[in-house]
C-alpha positions as CSV (number, residue, x, y, z in Angstrom):
1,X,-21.6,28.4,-3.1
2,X,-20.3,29.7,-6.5
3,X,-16.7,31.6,-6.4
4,X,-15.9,33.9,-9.4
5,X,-13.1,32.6,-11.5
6,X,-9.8,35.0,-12.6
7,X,-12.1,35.5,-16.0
8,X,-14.8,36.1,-14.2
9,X,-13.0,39.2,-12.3
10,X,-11.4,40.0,-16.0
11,X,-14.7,41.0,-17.1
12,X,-16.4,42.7,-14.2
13,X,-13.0,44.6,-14.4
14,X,-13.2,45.3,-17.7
15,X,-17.2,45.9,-17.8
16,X,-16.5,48.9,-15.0
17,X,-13.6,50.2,-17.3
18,X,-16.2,50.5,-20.2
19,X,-18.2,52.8,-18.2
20,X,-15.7,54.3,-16.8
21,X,-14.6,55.4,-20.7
22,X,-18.4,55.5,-22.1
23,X,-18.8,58.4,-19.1
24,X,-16.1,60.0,-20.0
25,X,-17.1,60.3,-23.9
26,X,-20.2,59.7,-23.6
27,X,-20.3,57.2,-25.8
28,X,-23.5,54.4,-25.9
29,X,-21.9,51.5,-27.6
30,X,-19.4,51.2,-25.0
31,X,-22.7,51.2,-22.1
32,X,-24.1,48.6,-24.3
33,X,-20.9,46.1,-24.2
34,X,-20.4,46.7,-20.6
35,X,-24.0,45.9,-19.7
36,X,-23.3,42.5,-21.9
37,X,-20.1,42.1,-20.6
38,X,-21.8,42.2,-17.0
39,X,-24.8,40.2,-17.7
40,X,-22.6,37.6,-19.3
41,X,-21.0,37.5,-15.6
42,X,-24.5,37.3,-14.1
43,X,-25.6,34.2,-16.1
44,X,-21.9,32.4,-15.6
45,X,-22.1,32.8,-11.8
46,X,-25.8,31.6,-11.6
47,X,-25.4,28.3,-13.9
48,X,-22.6,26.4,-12.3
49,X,-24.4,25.6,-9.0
50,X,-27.1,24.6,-11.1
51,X,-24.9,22.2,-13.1
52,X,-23.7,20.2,-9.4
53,X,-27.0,20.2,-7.8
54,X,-28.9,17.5,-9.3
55,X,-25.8,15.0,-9.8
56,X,-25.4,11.4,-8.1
57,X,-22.3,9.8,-7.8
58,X,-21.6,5.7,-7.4
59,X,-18.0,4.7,-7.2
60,X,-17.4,0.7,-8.1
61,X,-14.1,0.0,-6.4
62,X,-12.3,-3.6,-5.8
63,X,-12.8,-4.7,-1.8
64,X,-9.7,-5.3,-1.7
65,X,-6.0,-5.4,-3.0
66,X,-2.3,-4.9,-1.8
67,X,0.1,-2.6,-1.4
68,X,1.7,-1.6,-5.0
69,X,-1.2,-2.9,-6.9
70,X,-3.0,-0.9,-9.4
71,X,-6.7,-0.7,-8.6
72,X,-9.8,0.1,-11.8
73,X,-12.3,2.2,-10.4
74,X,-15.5,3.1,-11.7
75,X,-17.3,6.7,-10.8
76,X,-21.2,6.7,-12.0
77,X,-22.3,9.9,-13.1
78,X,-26.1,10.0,-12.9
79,X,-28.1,13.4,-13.8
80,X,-30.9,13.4,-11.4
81,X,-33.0,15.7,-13.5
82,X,-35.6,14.7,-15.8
83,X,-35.3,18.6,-17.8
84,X,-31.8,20.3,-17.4
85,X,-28.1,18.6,-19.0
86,X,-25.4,18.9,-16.8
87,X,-22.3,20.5,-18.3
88,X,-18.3,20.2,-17.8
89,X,-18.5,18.6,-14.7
90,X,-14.9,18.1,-12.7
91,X,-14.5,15.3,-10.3
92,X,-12.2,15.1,-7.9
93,X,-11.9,11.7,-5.7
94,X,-9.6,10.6,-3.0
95,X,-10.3,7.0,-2.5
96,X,-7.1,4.9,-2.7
97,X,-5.6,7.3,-4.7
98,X,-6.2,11.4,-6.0
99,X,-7.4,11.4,-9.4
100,X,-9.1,13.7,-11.7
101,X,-11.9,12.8,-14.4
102,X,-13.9,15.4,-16.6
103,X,-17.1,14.7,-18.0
104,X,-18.2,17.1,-21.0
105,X,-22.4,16.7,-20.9
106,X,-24.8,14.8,-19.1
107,X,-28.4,14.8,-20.2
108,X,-31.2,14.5,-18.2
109,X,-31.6,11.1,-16.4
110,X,-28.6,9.6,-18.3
111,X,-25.7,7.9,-16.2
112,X,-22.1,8.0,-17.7
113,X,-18.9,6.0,-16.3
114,X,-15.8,8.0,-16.0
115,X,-13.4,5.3,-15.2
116,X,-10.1,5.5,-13.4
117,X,-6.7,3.7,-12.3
118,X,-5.9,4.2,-8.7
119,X,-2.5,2.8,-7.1
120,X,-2.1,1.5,-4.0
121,X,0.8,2.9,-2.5
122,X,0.5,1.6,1.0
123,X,-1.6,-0.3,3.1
124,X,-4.7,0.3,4.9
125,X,-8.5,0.5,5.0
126,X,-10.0,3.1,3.0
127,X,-13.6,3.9,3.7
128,X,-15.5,5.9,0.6
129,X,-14.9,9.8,1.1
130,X,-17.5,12.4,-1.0
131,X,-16.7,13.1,-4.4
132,X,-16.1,16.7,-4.6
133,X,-18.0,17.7,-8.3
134,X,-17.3,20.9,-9.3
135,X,-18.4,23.0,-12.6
136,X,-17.5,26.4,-14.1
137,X,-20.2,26.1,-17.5
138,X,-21.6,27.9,-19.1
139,X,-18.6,30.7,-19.8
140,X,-15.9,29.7,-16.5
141,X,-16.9,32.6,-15.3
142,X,-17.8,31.4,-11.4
143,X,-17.0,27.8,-10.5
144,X,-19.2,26.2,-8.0
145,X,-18.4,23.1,-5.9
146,X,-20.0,20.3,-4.0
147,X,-19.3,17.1,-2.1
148,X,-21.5,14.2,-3.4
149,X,-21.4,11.1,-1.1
150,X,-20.0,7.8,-2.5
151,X,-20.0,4.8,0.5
152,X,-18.2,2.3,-0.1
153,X,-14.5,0.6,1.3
154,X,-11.8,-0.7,0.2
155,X,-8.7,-2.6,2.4
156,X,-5.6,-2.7,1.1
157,X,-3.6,-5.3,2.5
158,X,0.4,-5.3,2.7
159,X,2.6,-5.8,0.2
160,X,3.5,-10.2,1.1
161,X,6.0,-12.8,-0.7
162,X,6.2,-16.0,-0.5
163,X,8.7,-17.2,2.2
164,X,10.8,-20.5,1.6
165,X,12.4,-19.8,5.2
166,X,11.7,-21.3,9.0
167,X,12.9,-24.6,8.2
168,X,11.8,-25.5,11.2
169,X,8.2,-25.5,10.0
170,X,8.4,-26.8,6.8
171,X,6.1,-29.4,7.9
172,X,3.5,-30.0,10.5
173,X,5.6,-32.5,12.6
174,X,7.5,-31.6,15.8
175,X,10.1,-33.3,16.9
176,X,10.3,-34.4,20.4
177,X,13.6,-32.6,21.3
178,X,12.2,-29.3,20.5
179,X,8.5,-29.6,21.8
180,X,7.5,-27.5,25.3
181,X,4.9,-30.4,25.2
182,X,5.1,-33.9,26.1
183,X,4.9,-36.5,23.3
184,X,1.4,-38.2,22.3
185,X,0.6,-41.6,21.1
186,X,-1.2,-41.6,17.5
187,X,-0.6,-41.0,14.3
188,X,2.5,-39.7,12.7
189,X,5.7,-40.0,11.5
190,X,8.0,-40.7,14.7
191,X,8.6,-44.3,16.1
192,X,7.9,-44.4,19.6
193,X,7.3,-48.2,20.8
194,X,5.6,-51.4,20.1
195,X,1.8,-53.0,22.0
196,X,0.5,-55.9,21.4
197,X,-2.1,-55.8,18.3
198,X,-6.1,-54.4,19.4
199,X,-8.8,-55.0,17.0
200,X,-8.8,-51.8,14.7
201,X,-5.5,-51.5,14.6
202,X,-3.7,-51.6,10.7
203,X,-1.7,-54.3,9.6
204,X,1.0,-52.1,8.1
205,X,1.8,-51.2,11.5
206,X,2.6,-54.3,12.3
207,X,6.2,-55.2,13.9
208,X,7.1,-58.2,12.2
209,X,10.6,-58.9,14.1
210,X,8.9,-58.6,17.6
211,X,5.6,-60.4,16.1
212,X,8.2,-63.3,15.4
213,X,9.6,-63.5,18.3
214,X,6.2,-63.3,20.5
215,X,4.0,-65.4,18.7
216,X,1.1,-63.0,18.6
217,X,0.7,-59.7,16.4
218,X,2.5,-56.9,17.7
219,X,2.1,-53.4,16.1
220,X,4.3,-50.1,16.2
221,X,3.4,-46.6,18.0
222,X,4.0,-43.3,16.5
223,X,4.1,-40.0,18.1
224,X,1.0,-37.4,16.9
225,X,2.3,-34.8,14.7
226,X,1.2,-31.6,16.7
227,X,1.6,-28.7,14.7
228,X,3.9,-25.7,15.7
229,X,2.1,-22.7,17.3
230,X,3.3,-19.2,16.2
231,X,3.6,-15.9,17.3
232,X,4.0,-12.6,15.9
233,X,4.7,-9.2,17.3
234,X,4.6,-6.0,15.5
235,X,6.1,-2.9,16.6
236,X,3.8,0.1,16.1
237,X,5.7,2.6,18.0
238,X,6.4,5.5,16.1
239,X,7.0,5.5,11.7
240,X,8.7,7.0,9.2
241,X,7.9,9.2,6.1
242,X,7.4,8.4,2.2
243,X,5.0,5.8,0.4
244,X,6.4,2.8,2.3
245,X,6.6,3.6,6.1
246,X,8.5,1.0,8.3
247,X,5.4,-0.2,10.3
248,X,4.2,-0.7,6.2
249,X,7.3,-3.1,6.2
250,X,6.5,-4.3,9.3
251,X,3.1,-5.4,8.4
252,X,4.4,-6.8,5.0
253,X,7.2,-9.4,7.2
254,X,4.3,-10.6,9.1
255,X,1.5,-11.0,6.7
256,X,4.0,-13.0,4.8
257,X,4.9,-14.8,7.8
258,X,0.9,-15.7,8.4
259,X,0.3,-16.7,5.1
260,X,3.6,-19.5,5.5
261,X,1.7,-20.1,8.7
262,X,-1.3,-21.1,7.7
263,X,-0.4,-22.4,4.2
264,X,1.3,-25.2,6.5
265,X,-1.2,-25.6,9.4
266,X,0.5,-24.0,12.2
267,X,-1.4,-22.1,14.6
268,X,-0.8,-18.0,14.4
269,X,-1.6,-15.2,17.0
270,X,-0.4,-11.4,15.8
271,X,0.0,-8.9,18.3
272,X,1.2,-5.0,18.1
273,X,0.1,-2.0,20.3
274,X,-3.3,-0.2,19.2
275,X,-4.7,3.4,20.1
276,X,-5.7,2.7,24.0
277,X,-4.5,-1.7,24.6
278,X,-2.8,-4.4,22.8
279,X,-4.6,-5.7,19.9
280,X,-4.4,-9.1,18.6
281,X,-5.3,-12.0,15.8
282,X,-5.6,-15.5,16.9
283,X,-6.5,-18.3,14.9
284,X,-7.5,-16.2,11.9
285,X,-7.4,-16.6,8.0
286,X,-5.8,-15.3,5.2
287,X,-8.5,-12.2,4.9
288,X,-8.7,-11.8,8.3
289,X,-5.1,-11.6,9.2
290,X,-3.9,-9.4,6.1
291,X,-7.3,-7.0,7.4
292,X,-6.3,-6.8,10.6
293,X,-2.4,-5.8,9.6
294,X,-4.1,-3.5,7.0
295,X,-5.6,-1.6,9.9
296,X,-2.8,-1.3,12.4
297,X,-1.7,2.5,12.9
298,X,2.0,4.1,14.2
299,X,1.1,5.0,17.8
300,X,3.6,6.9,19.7
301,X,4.1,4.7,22.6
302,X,5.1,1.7,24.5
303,X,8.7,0.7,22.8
304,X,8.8,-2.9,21.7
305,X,10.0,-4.2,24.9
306,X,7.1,-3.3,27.0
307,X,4.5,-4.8,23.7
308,X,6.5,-7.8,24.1
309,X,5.9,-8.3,27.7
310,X,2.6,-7.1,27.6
311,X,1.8,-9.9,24.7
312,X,3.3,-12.7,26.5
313,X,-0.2,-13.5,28.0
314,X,-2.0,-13.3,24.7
315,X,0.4,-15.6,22.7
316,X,0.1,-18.1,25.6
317,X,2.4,-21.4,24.3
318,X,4.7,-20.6,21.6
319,X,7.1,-22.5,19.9
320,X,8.3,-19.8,17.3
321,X,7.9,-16.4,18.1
322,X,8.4,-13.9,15.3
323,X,9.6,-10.1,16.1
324,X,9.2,-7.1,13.0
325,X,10.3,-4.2,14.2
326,X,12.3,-0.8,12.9
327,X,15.7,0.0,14.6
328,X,14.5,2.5,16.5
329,X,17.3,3.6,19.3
330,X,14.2,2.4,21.8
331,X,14.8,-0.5,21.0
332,X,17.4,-1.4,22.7
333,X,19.2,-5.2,22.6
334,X,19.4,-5.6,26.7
335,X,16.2,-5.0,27.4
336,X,15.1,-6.7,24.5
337,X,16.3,-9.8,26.0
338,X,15.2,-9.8,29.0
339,X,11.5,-10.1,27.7
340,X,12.3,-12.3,25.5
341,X,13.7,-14.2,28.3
342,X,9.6,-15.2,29.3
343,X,9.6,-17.4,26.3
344,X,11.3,-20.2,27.1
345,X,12.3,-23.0,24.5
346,X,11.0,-20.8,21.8
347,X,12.7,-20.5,18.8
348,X,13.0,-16.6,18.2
349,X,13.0,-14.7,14.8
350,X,13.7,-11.2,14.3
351,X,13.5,-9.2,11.3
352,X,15.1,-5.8,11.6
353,X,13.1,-3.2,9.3
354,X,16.4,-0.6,8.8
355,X,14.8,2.7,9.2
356,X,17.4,4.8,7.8
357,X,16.9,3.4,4.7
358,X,13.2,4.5,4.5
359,X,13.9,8.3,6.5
360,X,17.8,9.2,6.6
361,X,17.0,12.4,8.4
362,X,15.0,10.6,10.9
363,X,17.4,11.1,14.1
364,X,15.5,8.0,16.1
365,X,16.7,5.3,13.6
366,X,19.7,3.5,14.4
367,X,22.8,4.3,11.5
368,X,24.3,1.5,9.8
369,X,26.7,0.6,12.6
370,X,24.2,0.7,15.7
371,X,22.1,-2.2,13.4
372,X,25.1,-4.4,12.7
373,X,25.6,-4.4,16.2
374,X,22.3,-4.8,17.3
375,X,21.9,-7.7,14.7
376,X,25.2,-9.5,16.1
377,X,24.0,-9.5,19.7
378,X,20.8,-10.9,18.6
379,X,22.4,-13.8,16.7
380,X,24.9,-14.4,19.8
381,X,21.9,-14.5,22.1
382,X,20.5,-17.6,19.3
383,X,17.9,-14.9,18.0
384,X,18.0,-15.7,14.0
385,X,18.2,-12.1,12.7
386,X,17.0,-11.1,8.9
387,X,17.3,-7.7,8.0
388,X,15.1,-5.7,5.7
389,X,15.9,-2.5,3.5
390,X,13.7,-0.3,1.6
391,X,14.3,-0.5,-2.0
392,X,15.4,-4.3,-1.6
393,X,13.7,-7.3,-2.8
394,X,11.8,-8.5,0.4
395,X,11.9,-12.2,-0.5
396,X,15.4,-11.5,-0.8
397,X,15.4,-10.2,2.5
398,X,13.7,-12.6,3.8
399,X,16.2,-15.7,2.6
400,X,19.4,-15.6,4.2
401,X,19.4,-15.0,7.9
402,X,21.7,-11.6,8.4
């Protein structure tokens, strides 16, 4: 469908005007210009559909990248015919980012690259929308428009950091006081007791003291270094407005958290609230657990209370359990803690994504007082309690506990 442009209504104005006039004075030059003037309009709004028709479009975009990166992507212009060139063609494209490219000519058969820098402003999976091509040659007279399809997807993980913090889990051994599990014989770093020396067994565990004192080789016993599981729950209820949205934060505290996890073996299950159940990651990798954050959407319900008792059953045995959640007024710290009460010996994180920092005007974020005093009961209650703000280094964040 071709839609006359503000010049194209200009001249079928003016054309009528003409014979208006040439009428009136009966004058022939004046028929003659408006009959141009009106065939001009008739040959600029047949060409442009003619110019989109025959186009193909192929957009060569990364698979992924993160929030705040800067993305190159290629659109390939390919003019399908083998007779006609394709003039001033307009493309529009949403993928990642909206941007604009204009391509003067395209002859027949020949395939141009208009390339383009997106930026990813916040996380998520983008799936390949049409490229809307549009095209007002030969005089911009009509302007004619048509959505060309372009597959393709691209996930854009959240913004992470590297995280120095859980010193706790700095390495791979538990100790005993602190384990929900009962010690192990085997190999580690924690002296448990001595045996007398079975074949297999290395000689720099022997106990030389005791091997004295018996007469026959006597070795040492260590406890097995059993790494610490983890769990992390994501609040999804509700969000906020602008390019970084607090379940953006959100996602951004626990992909760095899962990266820490896994560059230091410790085994990680995510959980948040999805569209109709709780969702949830277990075991995953780096891809998979960024991917799965990059797809997690606000919903408008439970409250993080109710997600955290209805994810006690999919994080089974915990021995650090991670919250990232907005101060939301839902969230309130008694009931809070009395779900948190299910997980027993676990050490308990909590970093407090400050909504009115990201949406002042939203009237369900906590103000600056109501989080202070959320974070201190936390911290009396042995919750260790980081606070993040928009704007602020999150590594930064991420150091000191509040």
């Amino acid at each position: 469908m071709v839609r006359p442009t503000k010049r194209g209504v200009g001249l079928v104005a003016g054309s009528f005007v003409m014979f208006a006039i040439g009428t009136n004075i009966q004058s022939g030059w004046l028929f003659v210009l408006a009959s141009l003037l009106l065939g001009a309009v008739a040959a600029g709004l047949l060409m442009p559909p003619l110019m989109v028709r025959r186009v193909s479009i192929q957009r060569h975009a990364p698979a992924d990248a993160h929030a705040g990166d800067d993305l190159s992507v290629d659109l390939l212009v390919t003019n399908i015919s083998d007779r006609r060139t394709l003039l001033s063609l307009t493309l529009r494209d949403a993928h990642v980012s909206p941007v604009r490219a204009f391509i003067p000519r395209v002859g027949p058969n020949e395939t141009l690259i208009a390339g383009t820098t997106r930026h990813a402003a916040r996380r998520g999976i983008v799936d390949g929308e049409p490229v809307r091509v549009s095209s007002q040659a030969p005089f911009g007279i009509g302007r004619a428009v048509r959505s060309v399809e372009a597959p393709g997807r691209t996930v854009i993980y959240p913004r992470v950091v590297s995280l120095s913090w859980l010193p706790d889990l700095a390495s791979a051994t538990k100790p005993l006081q602190s384990s929900t599990v009962q010690a192990r014989k085997g190999t580690g770093q924690d002296f448990i007791g001595i045996r007398e020396y079975r074949l297999g067994d290395s000689m720099r565990h022997v106990h030389w003291p005791s091997t004295a004192r018996r007469g026959s080789l006597v070795v040492r016993e260590f406890e097995q270094e059993l790494p610490r599981r983890m769990g992390v729950i994501v609040d999804t209820s509700n969000d906020t407005r602008g390019e970084e949205t607090a379940l953006d934060l959100c996602c951004s505290v626990a992909g760095s958290v899962a990266l820490f996890s896994l560059a230091n073996a410790h085994p990680l299950t995510m959980t948040a609230q999805g569209a109709e159940a709780l969702t949830s990651m277990s075991d995953g990798d780096a891809v998979e657990s960024l991917t799965w954050l990059a797809g997690l959407s606000p919903q408008n319900r439970p409250p993080l209370p109710e997600t955290i008792r209805a994810s006690a059953a999919a994080l089974g045995r915990l021995d650090t359990l991670v919250l990232a959640f907005p101060t939301w007024r839902d969230n309130s710290v008694e009931e809070l803690l009395f779900e948190l009460a299910a997980f027993e010996q676990v050490q308990t994180i909590a970093a407090l994504v400050d909504v009115a920092s990201l949406d002042a005007k939203n009237k369900r974020g906590m103000q600056a007082a109501e989080v202070d005093r959320l974070a201190a009961q936390l911290s009396a209650n042995d919750v260790t309690v980081f606070r993040v703000t928009a704007g602020a280094d999150l590594a930064a964040c991420l150091e000191q506990p509040a």
